[in-house]
Backbone as a chain_set.jsonl record, in Angstrom:
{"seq": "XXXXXXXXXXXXXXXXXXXXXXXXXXXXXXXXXXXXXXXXXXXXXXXXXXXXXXXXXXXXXXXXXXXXXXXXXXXXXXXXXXXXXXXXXXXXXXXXXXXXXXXXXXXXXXXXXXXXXXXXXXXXXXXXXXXXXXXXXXXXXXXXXXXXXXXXXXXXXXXXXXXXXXXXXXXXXXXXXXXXXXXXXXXXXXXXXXXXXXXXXXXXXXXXXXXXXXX", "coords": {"N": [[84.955, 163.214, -51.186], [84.623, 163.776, -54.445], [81.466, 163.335, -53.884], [80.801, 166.27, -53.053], [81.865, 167.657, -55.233], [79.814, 167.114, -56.925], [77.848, 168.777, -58.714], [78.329, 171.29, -59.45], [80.378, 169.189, -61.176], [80.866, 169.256, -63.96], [80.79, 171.823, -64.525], [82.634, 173.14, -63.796], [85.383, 171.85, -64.401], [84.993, 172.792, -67.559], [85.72, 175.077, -67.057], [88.373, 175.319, -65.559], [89.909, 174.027, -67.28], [90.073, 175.629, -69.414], [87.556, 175.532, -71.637], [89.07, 173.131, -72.785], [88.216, 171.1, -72.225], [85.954, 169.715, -73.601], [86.885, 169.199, -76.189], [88.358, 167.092, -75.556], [86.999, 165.274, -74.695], [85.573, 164.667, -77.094], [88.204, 163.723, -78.477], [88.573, 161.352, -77.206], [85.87, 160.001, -77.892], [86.322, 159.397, -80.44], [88.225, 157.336, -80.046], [87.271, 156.005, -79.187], [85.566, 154.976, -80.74], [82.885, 153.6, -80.905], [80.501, 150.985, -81.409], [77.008, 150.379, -82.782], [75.09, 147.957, -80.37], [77.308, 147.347, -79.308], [79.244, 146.716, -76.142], [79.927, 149.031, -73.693], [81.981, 150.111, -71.169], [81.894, 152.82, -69.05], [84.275, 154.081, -67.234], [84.934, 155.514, -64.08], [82.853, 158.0, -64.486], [81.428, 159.362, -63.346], [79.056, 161.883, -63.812], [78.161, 160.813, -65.821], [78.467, 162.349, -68.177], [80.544, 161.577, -69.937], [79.874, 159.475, -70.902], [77.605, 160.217, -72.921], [78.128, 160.513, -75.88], [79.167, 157.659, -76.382], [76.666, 156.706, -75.839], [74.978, 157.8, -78.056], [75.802, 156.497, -80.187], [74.575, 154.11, -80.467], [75.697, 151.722, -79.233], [75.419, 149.658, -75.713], [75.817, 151.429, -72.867], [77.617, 151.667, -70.036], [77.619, 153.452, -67.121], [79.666, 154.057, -64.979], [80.675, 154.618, -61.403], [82.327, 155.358, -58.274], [81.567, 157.12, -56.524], [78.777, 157.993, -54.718], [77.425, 160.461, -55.0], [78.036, 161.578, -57.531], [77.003, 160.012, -58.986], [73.999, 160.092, -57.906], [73.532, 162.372, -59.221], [74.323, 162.046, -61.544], [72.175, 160.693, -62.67], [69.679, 161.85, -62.434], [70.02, 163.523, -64.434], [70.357, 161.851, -66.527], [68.187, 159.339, -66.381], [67.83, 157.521, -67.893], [69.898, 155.738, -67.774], [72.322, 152.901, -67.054], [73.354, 153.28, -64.546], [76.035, 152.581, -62.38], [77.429, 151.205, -59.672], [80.34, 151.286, -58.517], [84.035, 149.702, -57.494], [86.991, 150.424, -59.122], [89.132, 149.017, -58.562], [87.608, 146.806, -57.817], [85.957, 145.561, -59.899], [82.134, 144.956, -60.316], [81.457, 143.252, -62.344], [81.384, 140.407, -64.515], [83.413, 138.424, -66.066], [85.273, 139.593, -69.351], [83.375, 140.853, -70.196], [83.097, 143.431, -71.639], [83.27, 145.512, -75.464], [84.934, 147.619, -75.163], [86.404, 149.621, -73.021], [86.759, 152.256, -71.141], [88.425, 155.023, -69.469], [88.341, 158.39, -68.138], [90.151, 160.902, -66.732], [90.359, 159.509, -64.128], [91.857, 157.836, -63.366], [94.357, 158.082, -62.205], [93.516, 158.844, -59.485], [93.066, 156.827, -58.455], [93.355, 153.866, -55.739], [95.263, 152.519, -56.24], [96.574, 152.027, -59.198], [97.311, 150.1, -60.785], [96.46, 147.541, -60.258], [93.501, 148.659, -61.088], [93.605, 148.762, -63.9], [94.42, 146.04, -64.416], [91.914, 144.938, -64.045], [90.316, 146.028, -65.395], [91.141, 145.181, -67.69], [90.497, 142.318, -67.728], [87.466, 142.822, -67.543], [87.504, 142.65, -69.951], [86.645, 141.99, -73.421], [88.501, 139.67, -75.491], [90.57, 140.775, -78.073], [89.302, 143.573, -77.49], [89.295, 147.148, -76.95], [91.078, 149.16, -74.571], [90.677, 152.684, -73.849], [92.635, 155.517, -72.481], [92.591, 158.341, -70.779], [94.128, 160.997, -69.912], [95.414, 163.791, -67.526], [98.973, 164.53, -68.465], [102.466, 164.92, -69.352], [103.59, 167.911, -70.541], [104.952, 168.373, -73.527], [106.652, 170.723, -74.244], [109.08, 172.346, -73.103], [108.992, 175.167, -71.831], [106.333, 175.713, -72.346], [106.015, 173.455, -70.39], [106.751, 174.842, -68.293], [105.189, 176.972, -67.487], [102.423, 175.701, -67.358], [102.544, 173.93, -65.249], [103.017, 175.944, -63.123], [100.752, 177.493, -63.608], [98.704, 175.033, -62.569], [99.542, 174.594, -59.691], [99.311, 177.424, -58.84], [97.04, 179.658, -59.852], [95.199, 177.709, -59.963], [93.655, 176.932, -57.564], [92.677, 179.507, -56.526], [90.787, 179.711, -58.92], [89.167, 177.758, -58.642], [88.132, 177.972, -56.033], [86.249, 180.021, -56.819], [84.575, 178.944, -58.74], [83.485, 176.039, -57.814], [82.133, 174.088, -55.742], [83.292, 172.991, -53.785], [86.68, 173.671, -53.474], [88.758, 172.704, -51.982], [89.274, 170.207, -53.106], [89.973, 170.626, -55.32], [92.441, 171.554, -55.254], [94.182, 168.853, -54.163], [93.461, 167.298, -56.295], [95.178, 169.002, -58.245], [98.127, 168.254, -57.265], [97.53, 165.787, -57.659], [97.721, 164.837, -60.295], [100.291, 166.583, -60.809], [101.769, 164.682, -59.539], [101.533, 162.33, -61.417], [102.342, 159.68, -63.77], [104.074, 160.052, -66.537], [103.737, 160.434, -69.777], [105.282, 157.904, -71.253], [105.65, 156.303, -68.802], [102.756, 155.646, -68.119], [101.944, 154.181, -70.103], [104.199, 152.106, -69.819], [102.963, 151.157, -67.553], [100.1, 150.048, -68.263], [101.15, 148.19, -70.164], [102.329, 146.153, -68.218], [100.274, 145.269, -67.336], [98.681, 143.767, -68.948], [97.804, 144.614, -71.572], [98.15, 144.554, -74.605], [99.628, 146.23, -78.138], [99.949, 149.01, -77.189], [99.658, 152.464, -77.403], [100.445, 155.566, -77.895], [98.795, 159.251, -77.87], [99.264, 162.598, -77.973], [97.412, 165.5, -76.793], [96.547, 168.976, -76.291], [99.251, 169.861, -76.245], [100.571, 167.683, -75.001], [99.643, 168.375, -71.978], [97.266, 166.942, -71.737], [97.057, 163.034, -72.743], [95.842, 160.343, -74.507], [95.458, 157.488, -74.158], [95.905, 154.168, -75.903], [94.659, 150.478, -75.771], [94.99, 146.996, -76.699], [93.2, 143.736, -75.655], [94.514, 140.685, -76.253]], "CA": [[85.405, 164.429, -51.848], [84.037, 163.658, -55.302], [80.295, 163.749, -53.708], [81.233, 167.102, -52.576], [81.609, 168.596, -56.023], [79.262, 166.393, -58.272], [76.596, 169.655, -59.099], [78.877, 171.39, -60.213], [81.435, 168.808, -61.406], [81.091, 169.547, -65.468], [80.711, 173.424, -65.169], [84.321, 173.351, -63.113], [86.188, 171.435, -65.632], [84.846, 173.233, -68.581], [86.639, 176.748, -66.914], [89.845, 175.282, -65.524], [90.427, 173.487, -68.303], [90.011, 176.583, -70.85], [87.006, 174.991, -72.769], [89.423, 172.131, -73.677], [87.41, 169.295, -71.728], [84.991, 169.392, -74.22], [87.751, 168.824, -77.051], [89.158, 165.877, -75.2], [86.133, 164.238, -74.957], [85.527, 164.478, -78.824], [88.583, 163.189, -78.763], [87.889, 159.706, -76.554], [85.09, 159.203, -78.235], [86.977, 158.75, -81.52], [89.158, 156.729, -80.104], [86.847, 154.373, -78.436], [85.026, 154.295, -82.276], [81.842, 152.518, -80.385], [79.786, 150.92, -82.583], [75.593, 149.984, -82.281], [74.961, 147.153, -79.789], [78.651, 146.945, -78.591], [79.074, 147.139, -74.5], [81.123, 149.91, -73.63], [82.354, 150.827, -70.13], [82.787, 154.218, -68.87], [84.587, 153.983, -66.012], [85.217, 157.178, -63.61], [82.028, 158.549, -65.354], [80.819, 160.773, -62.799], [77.678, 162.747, -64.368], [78.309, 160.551, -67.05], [78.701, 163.295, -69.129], [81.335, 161.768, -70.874], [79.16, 158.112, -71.185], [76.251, 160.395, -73.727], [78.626, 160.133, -77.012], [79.11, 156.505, -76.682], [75.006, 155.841, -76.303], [74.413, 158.547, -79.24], [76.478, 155.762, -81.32], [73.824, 152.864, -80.39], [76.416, 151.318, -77.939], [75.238, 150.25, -74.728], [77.105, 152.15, -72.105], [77.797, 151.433, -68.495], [78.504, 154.643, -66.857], [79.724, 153.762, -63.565], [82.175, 155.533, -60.704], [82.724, 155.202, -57.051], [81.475, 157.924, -55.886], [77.272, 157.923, -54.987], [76.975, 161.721, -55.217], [78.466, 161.434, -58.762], [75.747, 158.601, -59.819], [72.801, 160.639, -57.791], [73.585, 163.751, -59.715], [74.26, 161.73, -63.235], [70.989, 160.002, -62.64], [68.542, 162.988, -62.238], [69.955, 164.046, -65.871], [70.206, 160.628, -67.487], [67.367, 158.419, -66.17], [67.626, 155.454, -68.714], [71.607, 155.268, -68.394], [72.585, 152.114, -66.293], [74.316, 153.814, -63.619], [76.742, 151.802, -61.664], [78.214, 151.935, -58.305], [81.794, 150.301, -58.057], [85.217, 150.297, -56.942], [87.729, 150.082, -60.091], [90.129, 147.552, -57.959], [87.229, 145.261, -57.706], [84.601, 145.733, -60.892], [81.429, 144.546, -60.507], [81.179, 142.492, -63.524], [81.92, 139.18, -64.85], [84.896, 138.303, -67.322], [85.08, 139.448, -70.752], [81.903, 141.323, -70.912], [82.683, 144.833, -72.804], [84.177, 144.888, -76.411], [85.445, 148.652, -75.125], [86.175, 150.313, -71.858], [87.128, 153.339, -71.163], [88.122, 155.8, -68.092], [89.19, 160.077, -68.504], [90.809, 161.518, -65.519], [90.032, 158.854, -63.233], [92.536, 156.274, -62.808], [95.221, 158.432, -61.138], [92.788, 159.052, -58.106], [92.263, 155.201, -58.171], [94.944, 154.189, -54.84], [95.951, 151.166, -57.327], [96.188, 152.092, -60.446], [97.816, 148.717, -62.266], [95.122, 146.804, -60.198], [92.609, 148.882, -61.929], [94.051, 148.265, -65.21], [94.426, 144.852, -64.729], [90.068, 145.011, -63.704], [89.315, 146.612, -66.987], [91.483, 144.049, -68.623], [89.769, 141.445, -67.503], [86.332, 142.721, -68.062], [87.078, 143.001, -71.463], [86.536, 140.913, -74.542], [89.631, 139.261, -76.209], [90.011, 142.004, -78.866], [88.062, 144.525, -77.28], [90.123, 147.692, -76.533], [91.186, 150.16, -73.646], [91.552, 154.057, -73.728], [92.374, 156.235, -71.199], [92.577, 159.742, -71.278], [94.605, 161.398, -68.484], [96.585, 164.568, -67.5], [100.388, 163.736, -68.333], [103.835, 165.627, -69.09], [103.447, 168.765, -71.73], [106.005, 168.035, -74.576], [107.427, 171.996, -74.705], [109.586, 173.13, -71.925], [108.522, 176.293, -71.402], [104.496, 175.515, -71.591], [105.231, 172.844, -69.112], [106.729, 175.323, -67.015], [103.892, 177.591, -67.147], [101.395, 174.791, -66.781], [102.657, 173.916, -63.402], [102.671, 177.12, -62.011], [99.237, 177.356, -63.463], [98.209, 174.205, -61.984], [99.491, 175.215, -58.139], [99.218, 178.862, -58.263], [96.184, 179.752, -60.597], [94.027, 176.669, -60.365], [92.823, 176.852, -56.831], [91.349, 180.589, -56.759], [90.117, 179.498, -59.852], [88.522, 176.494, -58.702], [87.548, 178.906, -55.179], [85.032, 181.104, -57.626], [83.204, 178.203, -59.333], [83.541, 175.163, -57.585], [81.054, 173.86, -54.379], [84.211, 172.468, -52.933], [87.931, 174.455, -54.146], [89.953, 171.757, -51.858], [89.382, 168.844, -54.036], [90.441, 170.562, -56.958], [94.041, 171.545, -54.624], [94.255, 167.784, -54.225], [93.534, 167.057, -57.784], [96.19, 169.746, -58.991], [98.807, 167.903, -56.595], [97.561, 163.993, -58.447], [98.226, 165.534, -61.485], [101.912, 166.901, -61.079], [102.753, 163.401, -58.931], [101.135, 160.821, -61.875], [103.634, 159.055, -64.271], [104.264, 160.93, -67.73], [102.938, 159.593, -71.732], [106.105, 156.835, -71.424], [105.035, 155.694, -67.456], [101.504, 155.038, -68.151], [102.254, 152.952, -71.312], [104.72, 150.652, -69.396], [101.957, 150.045, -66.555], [99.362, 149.284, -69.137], [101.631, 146.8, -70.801], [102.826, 145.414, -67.371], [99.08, 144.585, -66.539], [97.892, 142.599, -69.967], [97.332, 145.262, -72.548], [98.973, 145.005, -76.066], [99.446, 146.977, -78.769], [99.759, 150.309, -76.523], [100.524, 153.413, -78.209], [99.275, 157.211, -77.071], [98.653, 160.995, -78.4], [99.265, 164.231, -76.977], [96.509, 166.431, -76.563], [97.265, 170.072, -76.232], [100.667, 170.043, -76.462], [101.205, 167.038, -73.782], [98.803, 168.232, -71.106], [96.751, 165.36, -72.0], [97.166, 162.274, -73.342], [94.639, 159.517, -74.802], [96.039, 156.581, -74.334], [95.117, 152.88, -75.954], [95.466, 149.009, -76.066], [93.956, 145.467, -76.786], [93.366, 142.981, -74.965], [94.425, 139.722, -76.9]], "C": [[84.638, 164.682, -53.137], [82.071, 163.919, -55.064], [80.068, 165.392, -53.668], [80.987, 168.153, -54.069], [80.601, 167.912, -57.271], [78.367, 167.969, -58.456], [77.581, 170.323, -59.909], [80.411, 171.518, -61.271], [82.12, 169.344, -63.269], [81.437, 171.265, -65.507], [82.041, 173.554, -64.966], [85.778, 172.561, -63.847], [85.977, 171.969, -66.589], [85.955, 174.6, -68.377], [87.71, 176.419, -66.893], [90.478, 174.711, -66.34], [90.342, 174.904, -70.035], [88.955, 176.475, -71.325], [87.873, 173.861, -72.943], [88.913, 170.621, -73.317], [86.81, 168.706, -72.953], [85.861, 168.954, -75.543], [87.749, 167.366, -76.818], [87.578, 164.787, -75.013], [85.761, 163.808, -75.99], [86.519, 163.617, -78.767], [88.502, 161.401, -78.733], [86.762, 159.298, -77.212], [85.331, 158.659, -79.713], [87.61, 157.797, -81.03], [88.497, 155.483, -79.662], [86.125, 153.51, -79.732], [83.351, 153.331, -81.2], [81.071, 152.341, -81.335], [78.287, 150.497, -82.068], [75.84, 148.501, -81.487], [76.307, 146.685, -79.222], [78.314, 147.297, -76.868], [80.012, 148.011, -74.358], [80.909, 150.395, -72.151], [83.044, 151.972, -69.482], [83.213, 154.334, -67.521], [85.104, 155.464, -65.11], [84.423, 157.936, -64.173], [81.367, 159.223, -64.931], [79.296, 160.869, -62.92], [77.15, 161.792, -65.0], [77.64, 161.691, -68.148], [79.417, 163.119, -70.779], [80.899, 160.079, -71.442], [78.58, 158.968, -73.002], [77.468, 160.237, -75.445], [78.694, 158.498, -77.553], [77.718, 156.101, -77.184], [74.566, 156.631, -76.954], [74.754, 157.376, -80.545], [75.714, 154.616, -81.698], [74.38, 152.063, -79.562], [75.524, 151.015, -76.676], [75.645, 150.529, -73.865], [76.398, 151.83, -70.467], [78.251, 152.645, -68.026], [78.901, 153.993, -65.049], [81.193, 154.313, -62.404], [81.452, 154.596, -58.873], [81.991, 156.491, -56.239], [79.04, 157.91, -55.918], [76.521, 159.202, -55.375], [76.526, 161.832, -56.666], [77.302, 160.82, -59.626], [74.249, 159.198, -59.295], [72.373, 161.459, -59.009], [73.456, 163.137, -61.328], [72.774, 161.54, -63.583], [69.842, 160.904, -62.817], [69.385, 163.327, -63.836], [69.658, 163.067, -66.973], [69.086, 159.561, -66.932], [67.68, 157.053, -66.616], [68.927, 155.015, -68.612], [71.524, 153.979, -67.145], [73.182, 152.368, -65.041], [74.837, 152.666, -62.514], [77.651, 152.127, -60.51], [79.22, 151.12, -58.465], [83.318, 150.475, -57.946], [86.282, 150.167, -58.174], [88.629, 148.838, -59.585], [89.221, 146.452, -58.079], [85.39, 145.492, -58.418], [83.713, 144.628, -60.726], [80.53, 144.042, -61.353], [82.285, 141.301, -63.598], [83.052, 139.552, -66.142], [84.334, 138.519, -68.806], [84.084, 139.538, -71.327], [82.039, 142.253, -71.739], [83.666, 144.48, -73.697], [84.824, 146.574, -76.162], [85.517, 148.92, -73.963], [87.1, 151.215, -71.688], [87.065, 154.29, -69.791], [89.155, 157.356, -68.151], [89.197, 159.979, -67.225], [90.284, 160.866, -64.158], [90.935, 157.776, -62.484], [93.822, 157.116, -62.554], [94.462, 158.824, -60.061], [92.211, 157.423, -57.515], [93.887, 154.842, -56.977], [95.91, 152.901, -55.384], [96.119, 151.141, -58.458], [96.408, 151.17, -61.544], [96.823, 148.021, -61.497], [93.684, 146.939, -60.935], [92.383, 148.531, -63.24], [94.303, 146.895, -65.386], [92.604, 144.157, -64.7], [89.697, 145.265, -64.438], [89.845, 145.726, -67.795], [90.795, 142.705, -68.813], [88.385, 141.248, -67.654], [86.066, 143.07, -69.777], [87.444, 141.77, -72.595], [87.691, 140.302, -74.827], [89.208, 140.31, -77.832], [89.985, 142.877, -78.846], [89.691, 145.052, -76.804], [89.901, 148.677, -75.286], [91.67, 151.415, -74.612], [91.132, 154.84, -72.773], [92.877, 157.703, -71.716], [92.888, 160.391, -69.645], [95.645, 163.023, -68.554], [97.684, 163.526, -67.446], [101.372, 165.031, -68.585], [103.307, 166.316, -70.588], [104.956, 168.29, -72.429], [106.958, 169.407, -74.424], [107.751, 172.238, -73.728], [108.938, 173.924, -71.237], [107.136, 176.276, -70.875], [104.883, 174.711, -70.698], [105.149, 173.36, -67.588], [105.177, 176.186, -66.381], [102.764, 176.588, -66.991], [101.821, 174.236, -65.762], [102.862, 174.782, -63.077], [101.013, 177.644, -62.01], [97.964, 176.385, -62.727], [98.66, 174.185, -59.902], [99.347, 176.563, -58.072], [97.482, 179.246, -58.781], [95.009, 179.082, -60.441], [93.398, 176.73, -59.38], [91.949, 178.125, -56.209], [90.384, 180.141, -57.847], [88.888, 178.526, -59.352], [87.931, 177.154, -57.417], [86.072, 179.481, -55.729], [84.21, 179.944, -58.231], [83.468, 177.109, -58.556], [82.694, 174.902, -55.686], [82.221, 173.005, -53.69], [85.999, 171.956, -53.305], [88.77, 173.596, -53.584], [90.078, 170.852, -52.913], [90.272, 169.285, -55.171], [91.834, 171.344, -55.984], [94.467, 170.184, -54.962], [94.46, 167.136, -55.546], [94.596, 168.125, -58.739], [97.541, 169.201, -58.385], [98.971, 166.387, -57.09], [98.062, 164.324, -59.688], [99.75, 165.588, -61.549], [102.69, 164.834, -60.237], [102.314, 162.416, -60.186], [102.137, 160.648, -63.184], [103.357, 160.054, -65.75], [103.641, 159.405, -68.716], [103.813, 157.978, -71.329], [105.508, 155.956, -69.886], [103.925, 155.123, -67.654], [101.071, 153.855, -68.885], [102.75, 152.01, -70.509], [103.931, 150.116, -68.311], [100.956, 149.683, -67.116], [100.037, 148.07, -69.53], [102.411, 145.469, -69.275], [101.134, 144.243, -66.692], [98.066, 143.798, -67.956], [97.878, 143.16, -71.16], [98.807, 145.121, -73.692], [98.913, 146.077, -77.09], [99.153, 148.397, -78.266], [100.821, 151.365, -76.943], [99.534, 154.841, -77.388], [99.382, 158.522, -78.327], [98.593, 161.756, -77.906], [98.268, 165.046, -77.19], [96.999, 167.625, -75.87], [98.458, 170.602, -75.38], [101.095, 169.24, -75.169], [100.266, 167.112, -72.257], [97.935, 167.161, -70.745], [96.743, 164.641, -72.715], [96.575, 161.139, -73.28], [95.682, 158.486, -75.387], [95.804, 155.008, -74.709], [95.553, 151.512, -75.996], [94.503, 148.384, -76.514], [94.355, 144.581, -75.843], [93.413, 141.616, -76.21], [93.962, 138.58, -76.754]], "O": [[83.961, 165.711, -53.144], [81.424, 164.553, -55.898], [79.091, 165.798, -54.297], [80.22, 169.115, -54.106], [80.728, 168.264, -58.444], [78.679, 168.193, -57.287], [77.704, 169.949, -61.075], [81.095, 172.413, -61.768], [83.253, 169.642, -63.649], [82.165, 171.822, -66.329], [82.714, 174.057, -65.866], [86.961, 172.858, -63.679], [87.054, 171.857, -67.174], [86.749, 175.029, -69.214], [88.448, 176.814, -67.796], [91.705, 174.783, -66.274], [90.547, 174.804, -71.245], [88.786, 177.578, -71.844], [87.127, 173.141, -73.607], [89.09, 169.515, -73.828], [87.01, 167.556, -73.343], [85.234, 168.034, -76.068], [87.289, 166.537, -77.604], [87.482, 163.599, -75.319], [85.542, 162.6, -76.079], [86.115, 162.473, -78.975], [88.419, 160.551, -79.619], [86.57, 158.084, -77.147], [84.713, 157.694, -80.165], [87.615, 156.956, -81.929], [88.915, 154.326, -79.706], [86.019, 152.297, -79.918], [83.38, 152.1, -81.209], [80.817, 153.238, -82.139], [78.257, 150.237, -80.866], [76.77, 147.828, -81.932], [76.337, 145.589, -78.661], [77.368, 147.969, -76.458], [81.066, 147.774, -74.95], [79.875, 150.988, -71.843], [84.254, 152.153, -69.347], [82.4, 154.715, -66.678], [85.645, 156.385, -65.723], [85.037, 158.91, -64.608], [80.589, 159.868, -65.634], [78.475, 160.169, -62.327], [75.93, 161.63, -64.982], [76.545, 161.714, -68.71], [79.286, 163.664, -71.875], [81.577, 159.544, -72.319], [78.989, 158.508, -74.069], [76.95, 159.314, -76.073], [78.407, 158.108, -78.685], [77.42, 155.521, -78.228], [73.349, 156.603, -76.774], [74.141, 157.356, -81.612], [75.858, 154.058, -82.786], [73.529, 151.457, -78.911], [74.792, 151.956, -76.369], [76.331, 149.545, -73.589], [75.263, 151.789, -69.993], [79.334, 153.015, -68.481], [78.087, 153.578, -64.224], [82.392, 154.327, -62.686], [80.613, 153.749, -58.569], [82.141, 156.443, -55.018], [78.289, 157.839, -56.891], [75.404, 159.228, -55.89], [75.394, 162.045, -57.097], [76.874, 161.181, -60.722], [73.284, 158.937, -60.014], [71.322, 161.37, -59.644], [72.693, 163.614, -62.169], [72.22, 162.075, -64.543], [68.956, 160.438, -63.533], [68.375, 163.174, -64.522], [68.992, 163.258, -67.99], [69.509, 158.498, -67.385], [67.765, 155.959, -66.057], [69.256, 154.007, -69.236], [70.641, 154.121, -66.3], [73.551, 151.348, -64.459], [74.034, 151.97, -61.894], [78.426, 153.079, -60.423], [78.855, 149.95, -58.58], [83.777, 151.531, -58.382], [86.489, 148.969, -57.979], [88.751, 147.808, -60.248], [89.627, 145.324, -58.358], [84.274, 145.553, -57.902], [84.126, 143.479, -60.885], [79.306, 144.175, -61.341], [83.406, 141.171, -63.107], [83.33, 140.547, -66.812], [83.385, 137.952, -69.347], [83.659, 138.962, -72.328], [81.274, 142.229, -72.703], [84.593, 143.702, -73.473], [85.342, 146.92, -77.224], [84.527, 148.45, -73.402], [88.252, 151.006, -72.066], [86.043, 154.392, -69.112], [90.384, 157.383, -68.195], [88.493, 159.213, -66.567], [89.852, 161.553, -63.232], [90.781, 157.137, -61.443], [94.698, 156.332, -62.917], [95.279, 159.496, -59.431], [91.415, 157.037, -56.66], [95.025, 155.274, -57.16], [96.996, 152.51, -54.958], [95.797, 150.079, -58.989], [96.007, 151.22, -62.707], [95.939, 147.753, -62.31], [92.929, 146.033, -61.289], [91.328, 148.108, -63.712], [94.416, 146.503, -66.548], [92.234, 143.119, -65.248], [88.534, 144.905, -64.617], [89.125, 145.351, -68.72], [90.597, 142.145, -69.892], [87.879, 140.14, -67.837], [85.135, 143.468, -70.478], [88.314, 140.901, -72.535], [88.262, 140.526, -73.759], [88.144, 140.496, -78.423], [90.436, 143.538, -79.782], [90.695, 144.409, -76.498], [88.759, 149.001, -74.96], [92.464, 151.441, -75.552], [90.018, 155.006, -72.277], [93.402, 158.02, -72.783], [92.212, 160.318, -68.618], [96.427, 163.28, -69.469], [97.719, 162.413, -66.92], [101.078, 166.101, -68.053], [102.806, 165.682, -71.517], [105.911, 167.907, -71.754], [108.159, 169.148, -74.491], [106.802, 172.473, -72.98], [108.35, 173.631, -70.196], [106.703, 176.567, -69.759], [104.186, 174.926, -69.706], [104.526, 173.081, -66.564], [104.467, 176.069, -65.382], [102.019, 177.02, -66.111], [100.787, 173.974, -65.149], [103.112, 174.472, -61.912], [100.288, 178.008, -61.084], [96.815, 176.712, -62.431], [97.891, 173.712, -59.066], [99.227, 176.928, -56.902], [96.655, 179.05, -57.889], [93.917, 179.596, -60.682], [92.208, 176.623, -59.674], [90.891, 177.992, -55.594], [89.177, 180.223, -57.619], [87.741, 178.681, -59.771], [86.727, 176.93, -57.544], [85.005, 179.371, -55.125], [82.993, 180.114, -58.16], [84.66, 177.398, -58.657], [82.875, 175.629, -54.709], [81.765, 172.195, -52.883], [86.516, 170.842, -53.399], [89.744, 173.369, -54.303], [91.111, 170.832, -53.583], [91.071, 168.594, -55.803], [92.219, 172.066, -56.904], [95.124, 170.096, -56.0], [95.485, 166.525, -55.846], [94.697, 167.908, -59.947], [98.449, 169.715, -59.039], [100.035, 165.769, -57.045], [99.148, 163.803, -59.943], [100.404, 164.789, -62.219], [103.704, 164.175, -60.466], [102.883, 161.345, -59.974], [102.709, 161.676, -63.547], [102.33, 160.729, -65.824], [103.336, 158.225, -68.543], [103.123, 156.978, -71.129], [104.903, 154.902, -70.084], [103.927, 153.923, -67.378], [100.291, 152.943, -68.61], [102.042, 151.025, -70.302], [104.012, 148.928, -68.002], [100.531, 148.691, -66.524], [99.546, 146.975, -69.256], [102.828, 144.321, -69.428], [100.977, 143.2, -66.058], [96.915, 143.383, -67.815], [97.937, 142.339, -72.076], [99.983, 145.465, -73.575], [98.045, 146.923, -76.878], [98.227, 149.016, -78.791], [102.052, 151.366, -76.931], [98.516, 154.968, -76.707], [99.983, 158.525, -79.402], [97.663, 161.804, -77.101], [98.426, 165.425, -78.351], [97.789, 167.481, -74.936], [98.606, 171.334, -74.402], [101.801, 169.786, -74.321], [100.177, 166.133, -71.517], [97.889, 166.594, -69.654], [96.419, 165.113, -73.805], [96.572, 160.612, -72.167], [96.384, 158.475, -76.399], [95.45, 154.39, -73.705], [96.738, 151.282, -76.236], [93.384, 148.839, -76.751], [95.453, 144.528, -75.289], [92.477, 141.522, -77.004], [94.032, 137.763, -77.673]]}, "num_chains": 1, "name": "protein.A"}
């Protein structure tokens, strides 16, 4: 499915999202703070689109997804990036290599998602932190009503007119309304190793950037 829309995976999130992709990635990349020569894993990274902030920082970044389309298509823009093929349930890395890792709107399409989270735990430092960055539950009544009717009624003409393949993004408006809210995601982080897990709402609850340590 994901091969399907890698060309044009960035242009089709920039619309249905308003412009606010590009916010939320500002945001993650504060939050991941990467610093020069740190390892940082971008997991679900697609284009890696959302890798180029980390390796502007001096970081070096792993962009790596599941999908080969995803990693063709990143690859023809990024040449020098590391691009990585692998399954999140079963990362293709050794223990306690990155001092950061990181995965946006990826780990509710993962069919395990505390296995995943227990895979990034494990490839990460003692220390070293997680953040994830995911649709979750809007905080305001009312917007959340209108953001689920926007997200089944609205989103898949929408996603019809720009998108090289409008099912996926049905499918993906359907992972969305089923994946656990701000409080859910926290208690399966902390069920799979992560401490110190706290989150932030991003416009107004739609999304939320969520983080831990691994101790």
């Amino acid at each position: 499915m994901f091969d399907d829309v890698a060309a044009k995976y960035d242009l089709t999130n920039d619309v249905l999202s308003l412009g606010q992709a590009r916010l939320w990635r500002k945001e993650v990349a504060k939050a991941v703070d990467a610093h020069p020569a740190e390892k940082v894993l971008d997991l679900a990274a697609g284009t890696a689109t959302s890798s180029q902030p980390f390796a502007r920082t001096g970081a070096y970044v792993v962009p790596c997804d599941f999908s080969m389309g995803m990693l063709r298509e990143g690859k023809q823009r990024y040449a020098w990036m590391p691009f990585t093929a692998g399954d999140a349930t079963r990362l293709p890395f050794a223990d306690e290599v990155f001092d950061a890792v990181t995965i946006s709107f990826g780990l509710r399409n993962v069919e395990d998602s505390e296995q995943a989270l227990r895979e990034l735990h494990r490839v990460t430092k003692p220390g070293g932190r997680v953040v994830i960055c995911e649709f979750s539950d809007p905080t305001f009544g009312p917007f959340r009503t209108i953001y689920q009717e926007y997200l089944m009624r609205a989103l898949p003409p929408v996603a019809r007119a720009v998108s090289s393949n409008p099912d996926a993004y049905v499918y993906l408006a359907e992972s969305i309304r089923a994946w656990p809210n701000q409080r859910g995601l926290a208690a399966r982080m902390k069920r799979c190793g992560w401490s110190d897990v706290a989150w932030r709402n991003l416009t107004g609850g739609v999304v939320a950037l969520h983080r831990g340590v691994r101790k």
